[in-house]
N, C-alpha and C positions, 0 to 999 in steps of 0.2 A: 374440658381443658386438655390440650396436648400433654403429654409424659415430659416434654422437653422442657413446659413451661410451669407448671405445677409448683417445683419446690420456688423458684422464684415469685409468683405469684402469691404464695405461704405466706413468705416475706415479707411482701407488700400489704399484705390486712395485718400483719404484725406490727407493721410501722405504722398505719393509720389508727390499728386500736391504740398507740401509745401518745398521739397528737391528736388536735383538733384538726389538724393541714389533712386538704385533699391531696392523695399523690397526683403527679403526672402520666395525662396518656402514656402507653408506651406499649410498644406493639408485641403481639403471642398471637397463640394460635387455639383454634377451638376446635370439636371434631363433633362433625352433625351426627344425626342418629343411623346413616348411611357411612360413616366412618370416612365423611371427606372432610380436610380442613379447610377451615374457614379463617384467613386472614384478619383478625382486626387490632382495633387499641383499646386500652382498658384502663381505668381509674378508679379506685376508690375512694370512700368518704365515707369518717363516723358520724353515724347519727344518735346520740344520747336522747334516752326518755321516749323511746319509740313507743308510741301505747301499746300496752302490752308482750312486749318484747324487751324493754331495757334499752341496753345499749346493742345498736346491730352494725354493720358495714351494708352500703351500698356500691356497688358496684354497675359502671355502664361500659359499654361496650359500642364500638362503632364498628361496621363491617368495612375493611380497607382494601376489597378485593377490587373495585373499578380504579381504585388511584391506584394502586402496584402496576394493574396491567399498562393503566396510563406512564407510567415511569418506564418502567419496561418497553415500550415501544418508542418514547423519550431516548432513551438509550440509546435502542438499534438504532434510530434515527441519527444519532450523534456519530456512530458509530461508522453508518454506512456514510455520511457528512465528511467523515477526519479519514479515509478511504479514500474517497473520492477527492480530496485533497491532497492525500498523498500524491495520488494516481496521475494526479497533475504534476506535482513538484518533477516525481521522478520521468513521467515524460519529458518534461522541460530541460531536465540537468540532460539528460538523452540524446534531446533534439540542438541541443546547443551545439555539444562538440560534434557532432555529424554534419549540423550547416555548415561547419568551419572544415571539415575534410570533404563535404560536396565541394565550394568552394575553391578550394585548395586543387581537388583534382580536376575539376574543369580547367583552373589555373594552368595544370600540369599537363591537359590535354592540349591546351591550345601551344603553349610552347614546344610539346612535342610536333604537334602537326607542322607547324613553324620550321623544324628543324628535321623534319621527316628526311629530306634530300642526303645531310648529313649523316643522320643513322644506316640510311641504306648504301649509302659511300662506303660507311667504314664497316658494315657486315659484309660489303662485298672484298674490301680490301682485308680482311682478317679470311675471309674465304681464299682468298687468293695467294694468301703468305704460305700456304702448307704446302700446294700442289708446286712447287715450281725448285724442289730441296734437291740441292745439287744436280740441278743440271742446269746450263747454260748460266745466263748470268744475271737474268730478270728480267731483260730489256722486257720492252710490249707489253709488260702487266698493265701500265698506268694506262695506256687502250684499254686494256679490257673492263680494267675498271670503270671506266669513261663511260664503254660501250655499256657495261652491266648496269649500270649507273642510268644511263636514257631507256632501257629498257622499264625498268622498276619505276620510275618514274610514268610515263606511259602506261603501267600497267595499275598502277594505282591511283590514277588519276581518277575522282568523281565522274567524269561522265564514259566513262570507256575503260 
């Protein structure tokens, strides 16, 4: 018997020497003559009038090392199961709002190129506000702008 289960086990032929009732399985541990333990469950039962002996306790014992492992690998199985389940959920919460700003920027891409002309207009007219500080009086910017204006366009153009 393991040290760990000993005094409880005490107990248990105590309570059976005082009833006729078999106790309930219930699992300890044993240690073979190699000092490994051995997993099982154990019961007792008085038996009165045993020939020769009176009253004795018997005791049985089942080995419960194939069903633990089986539980045990029951588990992991559960285990790697509710993982793998996660593993989804959180991709999914993930992949949700990401479709919605893929979306979204495509959205934003197509409007911009839409409006391409625009943007390069007013980078070129904000370029053009600084260089021209007091002196003369502006005229010919909005040429140049024009002119900067069909150049940038020509130059961004998809095939050339």
């Amino acid at each position: 018997m393991h040290p760990d289960d000993v005094h409880r086990s005490t107990e248990r032929i105590r309570d059976v020497m005082q009833t006729d009732e078999p106790n309930e399985f219930e699992e300890c541990c044993l240690i073979d003559i190699n000092g490994n333990t051995i997993d099982v469950e154990a019961s007792s039962t008085r038996i009165r009038n045993y020939p020769g002996r009176g009253t004795v306790v018997q005791s049985v014992f089942r080995d419960i090392r194939g069903r633990k492992k089986e539980e045990e690998a029951l588990i992991h199985s559960e285990k790697l199961s509710v993982a793998g389940q996660m593993a989804a959920g959180i991709a999914h919460e993930i992949r949700n709002p990401l479709t919605s700003l893929i979306g979204f920027s495509k959205f934003l891409k197509t409007k911009i190129d839409k409006y391409h002309e625009y943007f390069d207009y007013k980078q070129t007219a904000r370029k053009g506000k600084g260089k021209g500080k007091g002196k003369g009086t502006g005229k010919g910017k909005g040429k140049k702008a024009v002119l900067n204006l069909k150049s940038c366009q020509h130059s961004s153009s998809p095939s050339g």
